[in-house]
BAKEMAR-595547 format. One line per field, with one value per residue: residue number from 1; residue in three letters; chain; x, y, z of N, C-alpha, C in turn. Coordinates in pm, whole numbers, plus 50000, padded with zeros to 5 digits. Example, Ala and Ser with C-alpha at 12.3 -4.5 7.8 and 13.67 -1.06 7.14 Angstrom:
2
nr (1/2) .
rest (ALA/SER) .
kette (A/A) .
npx (51319/51285) .
npy (49431/49775) .
npz (50780/50708) .
capx (51230/51367) .
capy (49550/49894) .
capz (50780/50714) .
cpx (51320/51290) .
cpy (49670/50003) .
cpz (50780/50787) .
***
This chain:
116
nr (1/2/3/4/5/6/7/8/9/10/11/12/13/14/15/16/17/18/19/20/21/22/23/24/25/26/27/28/29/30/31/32/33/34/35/36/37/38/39/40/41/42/43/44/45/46/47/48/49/50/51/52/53/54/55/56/57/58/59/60/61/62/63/64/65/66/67/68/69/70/71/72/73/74/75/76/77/78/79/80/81/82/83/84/85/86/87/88/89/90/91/92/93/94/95/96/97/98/99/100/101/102/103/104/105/106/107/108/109/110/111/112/113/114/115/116) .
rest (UNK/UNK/UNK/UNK/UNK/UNK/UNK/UNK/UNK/UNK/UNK/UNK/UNK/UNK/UNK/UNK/UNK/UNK/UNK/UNK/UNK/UNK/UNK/UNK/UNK/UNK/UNK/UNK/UNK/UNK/UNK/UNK/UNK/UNK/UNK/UNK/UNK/UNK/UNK/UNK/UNK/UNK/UNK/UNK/UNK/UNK/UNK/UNK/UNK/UNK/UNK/UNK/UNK/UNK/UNK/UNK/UNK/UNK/UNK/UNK/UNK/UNK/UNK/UNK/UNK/UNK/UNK/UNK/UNK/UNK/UNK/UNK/UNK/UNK/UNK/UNK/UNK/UNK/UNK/UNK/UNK/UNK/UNK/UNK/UNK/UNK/UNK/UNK/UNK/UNK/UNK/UNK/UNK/UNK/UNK/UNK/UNK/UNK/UNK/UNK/UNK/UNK/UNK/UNK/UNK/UNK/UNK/UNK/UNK/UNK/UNK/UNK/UNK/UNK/UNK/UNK) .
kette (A/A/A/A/A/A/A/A/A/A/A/A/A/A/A/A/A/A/A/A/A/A/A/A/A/A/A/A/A/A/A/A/A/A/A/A/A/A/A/A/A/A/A/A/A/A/A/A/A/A/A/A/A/A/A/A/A/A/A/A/A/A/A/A/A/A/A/A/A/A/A/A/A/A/A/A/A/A/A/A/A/A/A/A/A/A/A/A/A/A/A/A/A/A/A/A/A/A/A/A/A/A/A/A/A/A/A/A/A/A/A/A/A/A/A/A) .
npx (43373/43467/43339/43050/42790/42485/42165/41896/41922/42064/42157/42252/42297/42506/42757/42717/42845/42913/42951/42724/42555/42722/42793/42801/42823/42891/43201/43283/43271/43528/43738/43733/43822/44095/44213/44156/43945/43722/43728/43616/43821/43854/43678/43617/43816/43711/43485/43619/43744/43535/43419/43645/43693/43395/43412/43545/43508/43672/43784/44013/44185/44330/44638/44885/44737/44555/44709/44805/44592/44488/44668/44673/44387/44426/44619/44605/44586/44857/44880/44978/45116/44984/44756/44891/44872/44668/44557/44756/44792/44837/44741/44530/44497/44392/44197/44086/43976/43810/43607/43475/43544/43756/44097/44343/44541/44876/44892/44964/45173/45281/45453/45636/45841/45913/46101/46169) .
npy (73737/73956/74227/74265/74443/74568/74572/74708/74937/75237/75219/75392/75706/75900/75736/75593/75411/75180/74857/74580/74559/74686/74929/75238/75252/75020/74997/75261/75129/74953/75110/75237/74967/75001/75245/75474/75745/75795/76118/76370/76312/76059/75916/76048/75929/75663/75651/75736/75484/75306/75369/75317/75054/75003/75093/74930/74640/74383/74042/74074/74307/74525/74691/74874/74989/75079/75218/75407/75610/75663/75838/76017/76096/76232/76377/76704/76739/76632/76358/76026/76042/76229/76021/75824/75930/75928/75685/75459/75227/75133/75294/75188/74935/74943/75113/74990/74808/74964/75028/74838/74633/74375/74382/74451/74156/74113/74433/74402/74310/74098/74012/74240/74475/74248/74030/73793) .
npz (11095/11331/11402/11386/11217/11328/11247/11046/11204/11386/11664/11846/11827/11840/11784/11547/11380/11571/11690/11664/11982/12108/12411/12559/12802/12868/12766/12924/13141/13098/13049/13319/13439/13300/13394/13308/13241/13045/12860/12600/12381/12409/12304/12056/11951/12006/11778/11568/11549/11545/11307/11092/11079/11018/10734/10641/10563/10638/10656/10787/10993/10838/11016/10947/10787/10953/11152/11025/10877/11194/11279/11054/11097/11369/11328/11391/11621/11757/11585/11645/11898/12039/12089/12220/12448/12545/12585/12709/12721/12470/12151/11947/12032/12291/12244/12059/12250/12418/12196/12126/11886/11813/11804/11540/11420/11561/11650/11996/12157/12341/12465/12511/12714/12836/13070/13078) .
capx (43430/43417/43280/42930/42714/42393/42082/41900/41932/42157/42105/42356/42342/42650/42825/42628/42946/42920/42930/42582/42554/42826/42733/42893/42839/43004/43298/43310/43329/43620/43780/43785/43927/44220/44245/44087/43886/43708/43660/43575/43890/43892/43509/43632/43893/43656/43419/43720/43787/43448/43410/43747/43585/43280/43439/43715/43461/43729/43814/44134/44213/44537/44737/44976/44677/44460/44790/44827/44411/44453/44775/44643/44300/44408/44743/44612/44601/44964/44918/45015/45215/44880/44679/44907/44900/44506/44543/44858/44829/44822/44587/44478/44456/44361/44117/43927/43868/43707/43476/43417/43634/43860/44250/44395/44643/45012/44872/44980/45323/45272/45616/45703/45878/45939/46245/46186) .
capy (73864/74002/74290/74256/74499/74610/74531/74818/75093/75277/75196/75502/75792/75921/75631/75538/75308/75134/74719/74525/74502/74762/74986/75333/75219/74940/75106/75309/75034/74907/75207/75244/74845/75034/75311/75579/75802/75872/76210/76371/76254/75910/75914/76093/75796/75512/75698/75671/75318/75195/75389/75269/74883/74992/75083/74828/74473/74241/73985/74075/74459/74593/74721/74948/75086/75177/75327/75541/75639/75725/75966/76111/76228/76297/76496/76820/76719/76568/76241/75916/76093/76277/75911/75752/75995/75898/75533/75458/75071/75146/75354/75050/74777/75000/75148/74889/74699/75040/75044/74677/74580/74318/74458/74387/74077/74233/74544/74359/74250/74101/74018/74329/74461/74115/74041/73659) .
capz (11136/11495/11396/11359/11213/11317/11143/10986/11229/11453/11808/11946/11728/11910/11794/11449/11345/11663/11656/11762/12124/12189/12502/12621/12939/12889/12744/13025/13270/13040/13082/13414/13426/13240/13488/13193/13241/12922/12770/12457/12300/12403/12253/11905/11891/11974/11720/11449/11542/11485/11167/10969/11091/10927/10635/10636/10563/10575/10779/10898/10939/10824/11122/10913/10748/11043/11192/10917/10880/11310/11260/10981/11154/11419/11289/11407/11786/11766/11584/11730/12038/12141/12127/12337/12565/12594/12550/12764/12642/12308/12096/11896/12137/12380/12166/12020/12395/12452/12051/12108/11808/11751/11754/11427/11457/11584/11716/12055/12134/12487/12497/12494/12809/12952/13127/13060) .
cpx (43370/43326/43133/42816/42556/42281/42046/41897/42001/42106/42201/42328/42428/42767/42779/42725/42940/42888/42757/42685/42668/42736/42839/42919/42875/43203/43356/43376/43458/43756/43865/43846/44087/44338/44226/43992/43801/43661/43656/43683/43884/43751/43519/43715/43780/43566/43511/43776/43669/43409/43512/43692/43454/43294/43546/43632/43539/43758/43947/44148/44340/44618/44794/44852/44589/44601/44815/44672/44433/44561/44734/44493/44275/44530/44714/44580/44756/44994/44878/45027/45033/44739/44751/44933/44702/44478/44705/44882/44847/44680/44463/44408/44360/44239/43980/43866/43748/43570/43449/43442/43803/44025/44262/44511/44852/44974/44931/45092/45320/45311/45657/45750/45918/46046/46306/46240) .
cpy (73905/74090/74308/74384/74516/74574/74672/74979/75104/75278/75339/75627/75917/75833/75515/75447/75188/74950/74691/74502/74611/74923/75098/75293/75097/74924/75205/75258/74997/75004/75215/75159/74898/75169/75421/75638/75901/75971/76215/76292/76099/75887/75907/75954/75681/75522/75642/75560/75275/75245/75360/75103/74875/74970/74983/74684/74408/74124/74009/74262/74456/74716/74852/75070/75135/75274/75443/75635/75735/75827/76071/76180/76270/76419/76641/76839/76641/76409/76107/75923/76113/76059/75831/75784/75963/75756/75500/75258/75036/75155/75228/74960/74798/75053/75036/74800/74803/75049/74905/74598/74507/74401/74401/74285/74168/74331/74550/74282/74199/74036/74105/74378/74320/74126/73814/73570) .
cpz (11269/11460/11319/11331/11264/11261/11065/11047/11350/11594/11911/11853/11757/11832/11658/11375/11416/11621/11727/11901/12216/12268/12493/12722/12958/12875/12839/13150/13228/13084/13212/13481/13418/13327/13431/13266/13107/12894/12657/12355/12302/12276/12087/11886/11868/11843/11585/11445/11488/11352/11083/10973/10999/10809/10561/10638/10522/10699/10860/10858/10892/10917/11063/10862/10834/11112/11141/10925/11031/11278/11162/10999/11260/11482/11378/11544/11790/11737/11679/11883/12125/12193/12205/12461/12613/12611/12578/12704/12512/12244/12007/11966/12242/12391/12123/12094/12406/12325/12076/12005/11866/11730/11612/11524/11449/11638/11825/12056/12320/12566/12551/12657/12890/12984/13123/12938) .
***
């Protein structure tokens, strides 16, 4: 599994989900790769990405069910709509380059738009 836990203690405690080895400031740089600029929200997302990973030990995530998990906490900012208004590549994909997780498989369609 990509996502590699930690040993016994939290190296961020900002970020106490967070994979081994994963940086803010690397995240940041990632970011700005993407043309982001991360604030608090991007932060609360990567925060709820690396905690459904935490809680999610399997080897493959389930796609449908982290989609569901992100809409439903973060329903009371507008959902889906408001995360891809923060994560213009997709909240997922987009998302877990920035938590240092693994996309789930499909998350990524990169087909999509082609003209080929």
């Amino acid at each position: 599994m990509i996502n590699t836990r930690g040993g016994n203690g939290v190296t961020n405690p900002d970020f106490p989900d967070a994979p081994e080895g994963w940086t803010r400031e690397e995240a940041i740089s990632k970011a700005a790769e993407d043309g982001l600029h991360a604030d608090s929200g991007h932060w609360e997302m990567v925060r709820a990405l690396q905690e459904f990973y935490s809680r999610h030990d399997e080897p493959r995530i389930n796609s449908r069910e982290l989609h569901d998990a992100l809409e439903e906490r973060f329903h009371s900012h507008g959902g889906m709509k408001y995360l891809y208004k923060l994560f213009p590549g997709g909240p997922v994909t987009q998302g877990c380059r920035l938590a240092g997780l693994e996309p789930p498989a499909g998350s990524a369609d990169k087909g999509f738009g082609s003209v080929q």
